[in-house]
C-alpha positions in Angstrom: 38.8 38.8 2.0 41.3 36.0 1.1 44.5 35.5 3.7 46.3 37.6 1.2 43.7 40.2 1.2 43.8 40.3 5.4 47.2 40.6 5.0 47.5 43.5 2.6 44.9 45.5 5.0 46.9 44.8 8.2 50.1 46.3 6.5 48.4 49.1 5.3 46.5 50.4 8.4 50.0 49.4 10.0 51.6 52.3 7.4 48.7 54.6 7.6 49.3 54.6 11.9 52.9 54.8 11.8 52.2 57.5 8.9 50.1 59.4 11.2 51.8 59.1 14.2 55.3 60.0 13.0 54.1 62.5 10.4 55.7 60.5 7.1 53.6 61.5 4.1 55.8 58.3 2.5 54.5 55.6 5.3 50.7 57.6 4.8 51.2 57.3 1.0 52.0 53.8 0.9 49.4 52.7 3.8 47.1 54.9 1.4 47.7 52.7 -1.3 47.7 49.5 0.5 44.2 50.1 1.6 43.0 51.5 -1.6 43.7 48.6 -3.7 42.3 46.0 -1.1 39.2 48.0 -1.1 39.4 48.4 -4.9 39.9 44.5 -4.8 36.7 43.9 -2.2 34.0 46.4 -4.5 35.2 43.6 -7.6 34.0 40.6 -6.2 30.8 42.4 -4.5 29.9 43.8 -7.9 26.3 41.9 -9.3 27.2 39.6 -12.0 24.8 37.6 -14.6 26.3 34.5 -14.4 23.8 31.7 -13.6 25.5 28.0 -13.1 23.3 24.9 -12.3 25.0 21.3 -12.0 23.8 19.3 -14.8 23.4 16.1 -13.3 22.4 14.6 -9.8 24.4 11.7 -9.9 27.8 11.8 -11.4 29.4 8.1 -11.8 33.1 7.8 -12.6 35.6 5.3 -12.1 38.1 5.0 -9.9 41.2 6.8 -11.0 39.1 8.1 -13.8 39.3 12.3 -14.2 36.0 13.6 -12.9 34.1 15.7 -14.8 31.4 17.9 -13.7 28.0 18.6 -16.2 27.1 21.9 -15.8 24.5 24.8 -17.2 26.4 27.6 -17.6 24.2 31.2 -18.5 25.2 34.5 -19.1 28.9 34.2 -18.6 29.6 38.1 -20.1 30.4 40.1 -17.7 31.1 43.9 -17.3 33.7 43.3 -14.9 35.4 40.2 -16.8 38.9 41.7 -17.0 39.2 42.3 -13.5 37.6 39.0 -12.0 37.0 35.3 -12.7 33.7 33.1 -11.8 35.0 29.6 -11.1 32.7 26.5 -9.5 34.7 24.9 -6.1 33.7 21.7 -5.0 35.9 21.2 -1.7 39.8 22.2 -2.3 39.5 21.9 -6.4 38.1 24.8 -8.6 37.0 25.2 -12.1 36.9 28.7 -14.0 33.3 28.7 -16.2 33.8 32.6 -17.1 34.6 31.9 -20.3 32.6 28.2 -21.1 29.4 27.5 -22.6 25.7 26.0 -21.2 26.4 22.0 -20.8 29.7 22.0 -20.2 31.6 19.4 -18.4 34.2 20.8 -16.3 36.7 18.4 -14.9 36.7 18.8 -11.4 40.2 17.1 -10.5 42.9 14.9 -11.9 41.4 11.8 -10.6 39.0 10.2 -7.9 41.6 7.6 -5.7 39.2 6.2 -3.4 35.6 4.0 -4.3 32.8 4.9 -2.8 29.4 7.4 -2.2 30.0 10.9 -2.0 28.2 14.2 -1.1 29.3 16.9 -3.2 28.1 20.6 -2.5 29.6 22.3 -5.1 29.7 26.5 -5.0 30.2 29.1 -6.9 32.9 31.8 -6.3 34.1 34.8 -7.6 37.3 36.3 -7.2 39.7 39.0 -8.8 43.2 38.6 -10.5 45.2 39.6 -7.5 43.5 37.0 -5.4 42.9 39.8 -2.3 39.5 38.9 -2.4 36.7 36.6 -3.1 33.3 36.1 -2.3 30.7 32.7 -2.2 27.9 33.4 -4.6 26.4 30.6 -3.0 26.1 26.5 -3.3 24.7 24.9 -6.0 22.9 22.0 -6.0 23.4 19.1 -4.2 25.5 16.2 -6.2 25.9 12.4 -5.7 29.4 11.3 -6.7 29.6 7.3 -7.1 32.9 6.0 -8.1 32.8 2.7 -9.1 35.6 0.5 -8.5 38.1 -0.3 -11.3 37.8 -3.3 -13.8 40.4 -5.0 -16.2 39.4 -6.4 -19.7 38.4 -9.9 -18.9 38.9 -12.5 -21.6 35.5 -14.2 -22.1 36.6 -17.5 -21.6 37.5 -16.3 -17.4 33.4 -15.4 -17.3 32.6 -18.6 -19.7 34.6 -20.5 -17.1 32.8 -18.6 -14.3 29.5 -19.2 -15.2 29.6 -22.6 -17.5 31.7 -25.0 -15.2 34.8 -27.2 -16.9 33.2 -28.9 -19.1 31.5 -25.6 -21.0 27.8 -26.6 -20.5 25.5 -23.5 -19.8 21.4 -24.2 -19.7 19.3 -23.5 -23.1 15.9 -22.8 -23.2 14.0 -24.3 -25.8 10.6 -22.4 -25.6 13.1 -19.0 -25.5 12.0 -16.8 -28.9 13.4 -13.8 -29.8 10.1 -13.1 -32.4 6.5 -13.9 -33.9 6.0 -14.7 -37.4 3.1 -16.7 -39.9 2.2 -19.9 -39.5 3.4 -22.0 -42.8 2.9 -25.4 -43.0 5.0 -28.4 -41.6 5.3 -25.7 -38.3 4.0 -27.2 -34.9 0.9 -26.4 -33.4 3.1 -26.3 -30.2 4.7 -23.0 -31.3 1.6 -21.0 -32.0 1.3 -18.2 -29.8 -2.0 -18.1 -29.1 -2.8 -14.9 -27.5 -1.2 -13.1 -30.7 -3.4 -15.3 -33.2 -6.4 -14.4 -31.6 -5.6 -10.9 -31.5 -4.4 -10.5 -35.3 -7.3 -12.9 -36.3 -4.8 -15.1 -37.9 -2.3 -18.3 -36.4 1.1 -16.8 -35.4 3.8 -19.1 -34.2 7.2 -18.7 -31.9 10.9 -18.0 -34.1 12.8 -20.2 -31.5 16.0 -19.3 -30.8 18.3 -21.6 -29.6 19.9 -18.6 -27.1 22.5 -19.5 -24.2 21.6 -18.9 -20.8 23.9 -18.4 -18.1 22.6 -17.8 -14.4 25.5 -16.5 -11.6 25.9 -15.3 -8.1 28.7 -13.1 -7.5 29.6 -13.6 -3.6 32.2 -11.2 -2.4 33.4 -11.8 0.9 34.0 -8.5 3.4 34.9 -9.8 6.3 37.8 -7.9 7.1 39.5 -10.8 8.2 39.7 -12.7 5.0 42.4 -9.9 3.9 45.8 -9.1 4.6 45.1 -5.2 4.2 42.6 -2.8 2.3 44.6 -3.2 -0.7 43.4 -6.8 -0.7 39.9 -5.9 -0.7 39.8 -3.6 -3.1 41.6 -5.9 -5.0 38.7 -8.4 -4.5 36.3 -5.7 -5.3 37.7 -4.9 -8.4 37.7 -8.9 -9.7 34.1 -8.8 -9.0 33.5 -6.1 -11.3 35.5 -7.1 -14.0 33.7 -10.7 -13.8 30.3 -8.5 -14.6 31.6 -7.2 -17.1 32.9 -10.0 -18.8 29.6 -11.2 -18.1 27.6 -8.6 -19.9 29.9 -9.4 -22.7 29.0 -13.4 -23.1 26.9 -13.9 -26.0 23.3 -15.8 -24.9 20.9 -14.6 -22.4 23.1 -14.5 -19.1 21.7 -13.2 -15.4 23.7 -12.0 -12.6 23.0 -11.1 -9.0 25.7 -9.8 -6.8 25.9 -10.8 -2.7 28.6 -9.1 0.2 28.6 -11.6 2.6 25.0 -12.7 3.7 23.6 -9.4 2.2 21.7 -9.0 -1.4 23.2 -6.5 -3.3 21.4 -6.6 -6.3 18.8 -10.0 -7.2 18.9 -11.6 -10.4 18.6 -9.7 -13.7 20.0 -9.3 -17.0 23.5 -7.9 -17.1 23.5 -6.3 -20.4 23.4 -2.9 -18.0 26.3 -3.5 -15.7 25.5 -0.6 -13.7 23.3 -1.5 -10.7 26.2 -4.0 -9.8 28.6 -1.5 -10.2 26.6 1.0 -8.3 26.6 -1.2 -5.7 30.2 -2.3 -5.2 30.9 1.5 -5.2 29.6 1.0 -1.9 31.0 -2.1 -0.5 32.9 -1.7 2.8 34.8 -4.5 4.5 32.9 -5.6 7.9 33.2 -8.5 10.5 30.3 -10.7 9.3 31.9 -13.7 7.9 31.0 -15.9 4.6 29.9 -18.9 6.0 26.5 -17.1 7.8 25.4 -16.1 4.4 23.0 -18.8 2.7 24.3 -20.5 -0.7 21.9 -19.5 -3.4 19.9 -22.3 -4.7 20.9 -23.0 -8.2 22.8 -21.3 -11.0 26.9 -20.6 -10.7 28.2 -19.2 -7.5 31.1 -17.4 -7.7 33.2 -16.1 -4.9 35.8 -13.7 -4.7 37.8 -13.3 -1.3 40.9 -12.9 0.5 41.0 -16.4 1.9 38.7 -19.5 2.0 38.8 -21.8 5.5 37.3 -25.6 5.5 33.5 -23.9 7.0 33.5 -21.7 3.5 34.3 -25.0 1.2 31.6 -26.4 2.4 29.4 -23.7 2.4 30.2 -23.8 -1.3 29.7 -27.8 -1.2 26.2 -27.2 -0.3 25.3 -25.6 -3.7 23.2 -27.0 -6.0 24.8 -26.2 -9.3 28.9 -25.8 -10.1 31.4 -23.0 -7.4 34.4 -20.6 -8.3 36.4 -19.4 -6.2 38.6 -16.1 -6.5 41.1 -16.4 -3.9 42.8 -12.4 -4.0 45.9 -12.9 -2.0 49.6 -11.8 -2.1 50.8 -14.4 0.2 50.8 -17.5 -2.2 51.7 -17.8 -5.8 49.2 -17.5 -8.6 47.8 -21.2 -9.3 44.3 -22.7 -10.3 42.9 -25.9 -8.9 40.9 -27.5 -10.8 38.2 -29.8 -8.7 34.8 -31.0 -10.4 32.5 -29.4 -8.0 34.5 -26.1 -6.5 37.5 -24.8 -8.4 39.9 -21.6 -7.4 42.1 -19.4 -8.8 44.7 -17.8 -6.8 45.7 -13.9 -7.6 47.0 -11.1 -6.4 44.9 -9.3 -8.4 42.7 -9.3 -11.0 44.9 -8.6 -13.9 47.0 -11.9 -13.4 43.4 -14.1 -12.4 42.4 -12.9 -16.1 46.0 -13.8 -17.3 45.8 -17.5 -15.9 42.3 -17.7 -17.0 43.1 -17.2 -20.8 46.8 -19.3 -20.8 44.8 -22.2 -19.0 42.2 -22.7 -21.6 
């Protein structure tokens, strides 16, 4: 019984006694009633029904602010009892109807997800009639993993290029990279025969060199909770670290990333074509007390880091480093600026909307 149900039964056994004890057939009548429909209302909802729903997915992954939408397999939704009651899937205070929806649909569970991070979800199923006097749990579906990654702004390509390539543009090129094997013709090298394919095929087989782009970087974000003003400034810092992947992923070449919270691996190097891992992982970034400086600077490649303040210990933490340093300074309380310094560079923003805006006007 719902709180409306409980309510409906307590008036009418209050009727049905005053009926009874004062001898009105009215009071009896309507107590009568009362009872009757909540009862009709309870047999509904305990009625079998051949509805079968099974969550479609694990692991959901959404982005913050994003609408969230649930895959599910939805089976024998006719039902004898249709007209008087709905099936619907709950998943804490929201609810989805799936009496009259199809196997593999997505049902959106909610207008939006506000907060990044892991979640637990348990959704159930429920079943309830019109009136809403009654409802019963069918029982909880499988368990689902809700990751909502933090939110990203388009990046123009020259804010990663200027990220990962240092002022003057130059980024590492591999000349023994190839992308494929083909013939040996004459005038070609003997250096570029690929020797364990010849002796397979029976025949000489050289490299296709590519002359491909390769970009290495190190994403540091900083979560010591004393870098930032508030929580909005971390999430803010959060969110420039993701869109720098992604305007990583988008470089042309082949570019590596690896992402760092403090003195903690997040993710070690790999190609970022797949931006998830990194993303999976800053869905889960909390702000803590360990600061910057204990971390140790990676040895070569770009280091990038993005925090709510840098102090004269984290400069030259990011002295140290072999190869070229950016920093992402995520603060309200100074105006947006970049400093341009051979060795460590920043860009001050509040967020990292305006870091992308001074980016593209300063190239």
């Amino acid at each position: 019984m719902t709180q409306s149900g409980r309510f409906v039964v307590g008036v009418g056994a209050a009727f049905t006694v005053a009926g009874i004890a004062l001898s009105y057939r009215e009071f009896l009548l309507v107590g009568g009633c009362l009872l009757l429909l909540a009862g009709g209302a309870a047999a509904v909802v305990r009625w079998p029904s051949g509805a079968r729903v099974r969550t479609g997915a694990r692991v959901v992954r959404v982005t913050r602010g994003e609408p969230m939408g649930l895959p599910m397999e939805v089976h024998g939704t006719r039902d004898r009892l249709g007209l008087l009651r709905s099936l619907a899937v709950r998943v804490g205070d929201v609810e989805a109807d799936v009496a009259e929806h199809a196997d593999g649909t997505v049902l959106e569970l909610g207008p939006g997800t506000a907060r990044r991070g892991v979640f637990e979800l348990v959704p159930s199923m429920v079943v309830r009639e019109p009136l809403g006097l009654a409802e019963r749990l069918l029982g909880s579906l499988d368990r689902v993993t809700l990751i909502v990654h933090p939110a990203s702004v388009p990046m123009p390509p020259q804010a990663a290029s200027w990220a990962a390539d240092g002022p003057d543009g130059p980024a590492e090129r591999d000349p023994t990279s190839f992308h494929s094997l083909r013939d040996y013709v004459i005038g070609d090298s003997l250096r570029h025969v690929h020797w364990p394919t010849s002796a397979r095929v029976g025949r000489l087989v050289v490299r296709q060199l590519t002359d491909a782009v390769e970009r290495s970087l190190t994403v540091v974000l900083d979560t010591d909770a004393r870098a930032y003003a508030d929580a909005a400034e971390f999430e803010a810092s959060v969110e420039t670290a993701a869109s720098l992947l992604h305007a990583m992923a988008d470089l042309p070449g082949r570019n590596t990333a690896s992402l760092r919270a403090g003195g903690t691996v997040l993710v070690g190097e790999r190609r970022v074509e797949e931006v998830r891992p990194f993303l999976d992982a800053l869905a889960a970034v909390t702000p803590g007390a360990i600061p910057l400086r204990r971390g140790r600077p990676p040895r070569g490649g770009r280091l990038v880091v993005v925090t709510g303040g840098v102090d004269r210990g984290q400069h030259d933490l990011l002295r140290r480093t072999r190869g070229t340093a950016r920093i992402f300074r995520i603060t309200r309380a100074q105006p947006p600026s970049i400093q341009r310094r051979p060795r460590v560079s920043t860009v001050t923003a509040p967020d990292a909307a305006e870091a992308a805006r001074l980016l593209q006007r300063s190239r």
